[in-house]
C-alpha positions in Angstrom: 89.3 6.1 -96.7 89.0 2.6 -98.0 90.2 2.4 -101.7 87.7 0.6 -103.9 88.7 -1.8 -106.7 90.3 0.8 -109.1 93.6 -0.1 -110.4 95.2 -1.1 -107.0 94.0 -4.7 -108.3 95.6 -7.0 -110.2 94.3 -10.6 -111.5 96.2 -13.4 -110.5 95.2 -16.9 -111.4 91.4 -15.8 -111.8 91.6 -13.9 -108.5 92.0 -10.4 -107.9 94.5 -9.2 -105.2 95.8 -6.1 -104.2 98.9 -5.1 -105.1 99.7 -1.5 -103.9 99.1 0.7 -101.1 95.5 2.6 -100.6 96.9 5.8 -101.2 98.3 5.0 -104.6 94.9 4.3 -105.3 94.1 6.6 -107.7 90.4 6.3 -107.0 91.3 7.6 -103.2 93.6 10.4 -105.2 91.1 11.6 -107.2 88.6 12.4 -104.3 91.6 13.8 -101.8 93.5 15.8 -104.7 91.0 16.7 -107.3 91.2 16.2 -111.1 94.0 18.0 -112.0 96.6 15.6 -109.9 95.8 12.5 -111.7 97.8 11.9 -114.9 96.1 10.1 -117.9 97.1 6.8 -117.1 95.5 7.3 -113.7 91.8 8.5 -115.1 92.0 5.6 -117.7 93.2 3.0 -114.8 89.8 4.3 -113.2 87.6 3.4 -116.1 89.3 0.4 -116.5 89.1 -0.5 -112.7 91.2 -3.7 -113.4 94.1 -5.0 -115.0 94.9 -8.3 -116.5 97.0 -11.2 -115.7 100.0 -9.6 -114.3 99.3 -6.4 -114.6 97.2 -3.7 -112.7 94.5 -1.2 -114.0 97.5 1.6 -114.0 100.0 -1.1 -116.0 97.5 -1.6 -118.1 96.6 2.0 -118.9 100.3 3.0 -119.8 100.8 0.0 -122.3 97.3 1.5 -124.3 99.0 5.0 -124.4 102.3 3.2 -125.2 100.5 1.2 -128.1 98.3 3.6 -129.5 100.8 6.9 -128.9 98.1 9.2 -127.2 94.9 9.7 -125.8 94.0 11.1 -129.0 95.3 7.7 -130.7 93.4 6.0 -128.4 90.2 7.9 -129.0 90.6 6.7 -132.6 89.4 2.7 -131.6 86.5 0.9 -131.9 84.9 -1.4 -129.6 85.9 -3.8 -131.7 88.9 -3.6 -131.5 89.6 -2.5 -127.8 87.6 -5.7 -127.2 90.2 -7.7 -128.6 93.2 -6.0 -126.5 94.0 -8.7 -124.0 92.8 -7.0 -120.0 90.0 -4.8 -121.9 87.4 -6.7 -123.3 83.8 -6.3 -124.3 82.2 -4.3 -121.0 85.4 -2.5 -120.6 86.2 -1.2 -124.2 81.8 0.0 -124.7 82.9 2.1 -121.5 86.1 3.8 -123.0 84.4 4.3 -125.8 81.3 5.8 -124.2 83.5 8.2 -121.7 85.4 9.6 -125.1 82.2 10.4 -126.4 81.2 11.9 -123.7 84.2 14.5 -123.4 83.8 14.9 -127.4 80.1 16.5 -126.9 80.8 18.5 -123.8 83.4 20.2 -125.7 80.7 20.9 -128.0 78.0 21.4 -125.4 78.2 25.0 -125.7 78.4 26.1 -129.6 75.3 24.0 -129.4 73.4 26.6 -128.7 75.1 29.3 -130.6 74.7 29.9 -134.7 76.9 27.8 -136.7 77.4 29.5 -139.3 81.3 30.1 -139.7 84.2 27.2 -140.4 85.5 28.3 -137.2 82.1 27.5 -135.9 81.9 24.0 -138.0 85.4 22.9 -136.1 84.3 24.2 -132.6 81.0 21.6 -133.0 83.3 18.8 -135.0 86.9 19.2 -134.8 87.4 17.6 -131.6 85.6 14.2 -132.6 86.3 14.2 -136.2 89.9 15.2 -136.6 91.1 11.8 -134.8 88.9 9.4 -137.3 91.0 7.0 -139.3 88.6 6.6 -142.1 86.7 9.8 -143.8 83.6 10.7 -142.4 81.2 13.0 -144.7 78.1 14.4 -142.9 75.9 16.9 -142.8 74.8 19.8 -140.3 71.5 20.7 -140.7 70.2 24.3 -139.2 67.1 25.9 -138.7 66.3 29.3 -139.6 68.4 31.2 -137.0 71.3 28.9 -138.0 71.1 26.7 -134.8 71.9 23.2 -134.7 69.1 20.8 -135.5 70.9 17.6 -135.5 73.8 16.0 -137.6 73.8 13.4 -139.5 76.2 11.3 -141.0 76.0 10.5 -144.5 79.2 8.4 -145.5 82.2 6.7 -143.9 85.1 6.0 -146.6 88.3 5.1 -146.3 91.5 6.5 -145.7 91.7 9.3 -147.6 88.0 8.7 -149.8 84.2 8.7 -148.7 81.9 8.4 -151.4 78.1 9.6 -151.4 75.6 11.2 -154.1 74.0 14.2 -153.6 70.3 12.6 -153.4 72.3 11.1 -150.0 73.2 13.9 -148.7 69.9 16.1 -149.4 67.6 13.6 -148.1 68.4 14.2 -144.1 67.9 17.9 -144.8 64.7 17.5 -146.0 63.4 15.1 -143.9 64.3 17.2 -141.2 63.3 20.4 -142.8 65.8 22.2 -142.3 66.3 25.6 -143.6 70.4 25.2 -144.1 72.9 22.8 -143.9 76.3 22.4 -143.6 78.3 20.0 -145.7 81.7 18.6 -143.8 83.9 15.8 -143.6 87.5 14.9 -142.7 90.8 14.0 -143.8 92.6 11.8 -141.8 96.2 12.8 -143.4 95.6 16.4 -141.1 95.9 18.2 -144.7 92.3 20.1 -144.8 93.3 20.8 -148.8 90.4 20.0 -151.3 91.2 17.0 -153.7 89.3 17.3 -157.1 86.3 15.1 -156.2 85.9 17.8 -153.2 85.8 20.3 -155.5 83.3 18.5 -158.1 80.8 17.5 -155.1 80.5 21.4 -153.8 79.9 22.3 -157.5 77.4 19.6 -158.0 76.4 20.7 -154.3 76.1 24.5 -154.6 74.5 24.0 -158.5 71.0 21.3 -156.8 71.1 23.7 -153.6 70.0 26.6 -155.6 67.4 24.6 -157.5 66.0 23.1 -154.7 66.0 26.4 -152.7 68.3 24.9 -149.7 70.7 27.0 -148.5 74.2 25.2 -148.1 76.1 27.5 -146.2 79.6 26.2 -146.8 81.4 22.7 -147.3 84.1 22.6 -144.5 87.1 20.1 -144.6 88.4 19.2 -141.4 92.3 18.5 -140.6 95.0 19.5 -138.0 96.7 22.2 -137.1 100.2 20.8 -137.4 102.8 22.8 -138.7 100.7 26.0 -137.8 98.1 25.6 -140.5 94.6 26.5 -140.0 92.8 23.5 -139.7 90.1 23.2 -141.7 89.2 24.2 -145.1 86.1 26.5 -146.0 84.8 26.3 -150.1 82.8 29.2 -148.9 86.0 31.5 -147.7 87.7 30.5 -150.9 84.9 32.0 -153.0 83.9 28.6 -153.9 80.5 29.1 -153.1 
C-alpha cells in the first residue's frame, strides 16, 4: 500500500521529501491496525498531513502536546492562535479546530435526543466542550415541552473567572425560540464549580423574572472538573436554590 502524504513528509527548502519508511506512515497504520494502535500524536500528525521546516507531521504533533500539555489543552486554542504556531497555519489550524468540534458533539450526539432535565444531564450535553474554555462561557439551553433539546445558545463570553450578561440577554433567545424551559449554565475555568456571589444574585434575579414571565428555568448549572474527586458541576436547583 502506497503511503499518502501524512506525516512521512517533511518540508525542506520549500520542497517536501520523505523522510521515513511507508510503514511508519501512520496513514498506512491506521487502515492496517485500526484506531486504537495509533497514539495521539499519530491521529493529529494525520490532520496535520505535514510538518514544517525540519520537522515532520508526527514532530510536529508531539511539540503541540508538548506546548500546550494535552489534547485537552490543545482543544482549548483558537484559530487564531494555532494560525500563528509556526508548521500550522491558517487551513491547517480551521481543520484542528473543526475535528475537536466534531468529537465534542458526537459525545453529545446521544443525550440529544434524551430529556435534559438533570445537572448530570446538563454536563453529559456540555461538560466535554465547556470544561476546557479558558474564558467563562454563559449560555442557555432552551427545551421544548418534553424537556428535549431545541438549540443552545450562547449568551456571554467573559474572562477568566467573570462573564457578564443581564437577564433581558439571557431571556430573549428563549423567547424567540419559544421555548417552554431553559437551562441556565456556564463555566469556570479554575475547575472549582462553587457559586461566587454574582452567581448567586443572577439565579435569584433569574428564578424571581422566570416566575413572572411564566418560563420555567429548570436549574442554573456551573460547570468545572472533577479533580480531586469532586463532582463536577454545580446545580442551584439541587442546593434548594431554586
Amino acid at each position: 500500500m502506497a503511503c499518502d502524504s501524512v506525516c512521512v513528509k517533511r518540508i525542506t527548502n520549500n520542497a517536501v521529501v520523505s523522510v521515513t519508511a511507508p510503514d511508519e506512515c501512520p496513514g498506512a497504520r491506521l487502515t492496517a491496525l485500526g484506531l486504537a494502535a495509533l497514539t495521539e500524536r499519530e491521529l493529529l500528525a494525520i490532520l496535520l498531513r505535514t510538518g514544517s521546516s525540519g520537522l515532520t507531521a508526527i514532530e510536529l504533533s508531539r511539540k503541540l502536546l508538548e506546548r500546550y500539555g494535552s489534547l485537552g489543552g490543545l482543544c482549548r486554542c483558537s484559530v487564531e492562535e494555532l494560525s500563528r504556531i509556526k508548521g500550522v497555519g491558517a487551513s491547517k489550524a480551521v481543520l484542528l479546530v473543526a475535528a475537536f468540534g466534531l468529537a465534542h458533539r458526537l459525545c453529545t450526539e446521544s443525550v440529544r435526543r434524551e430529556r435534559i432535565d438533570s445537572p448530570e444531564r446538563v454536563f453529559q450535553l456540555l461538560g466535554l466542550e465547556m470544561r476546557i474554555l479558558s474564558k467563562e462561557s454563559l449560555r442557555v439551553v432552551l427545551l421544548d415541552t418534553r424537556y428535549q433539546l431545541m438549540r443552545v445558545e450562547e449568551v456571554s463570553r467573559g474572562t477568566v473567572n467573570e462573564s457578564i450578561a443581564h437577564p433581558r440577554d439571557i431571556f430573549a433567545p428563549v423567547f424567540t425560540s419559544a421555548a417552554f424551559a431553559f437551562v441556565l449554565v456556564h463555566n469556570h475555568p479554575s475547575g472549582d464549580p462553587a457559586p461566587s456571589e454574582a452567581d448567586r444574585h443572577l439565579t435569584t434575579q433569574l428564578g424571581k423574572a422566570s416566575k413572572l414571565l411564566q418560563v420555567q428555568l429548570l436549574d442554573h448549572v456551573i460547570l468545572g472538573s472533577a479533580d480531586n474527586g469532586r463532582t463536577p458541576w454545580f446545580s442551584f436547583k439541587q442546593a434548594g436554590f431554586l
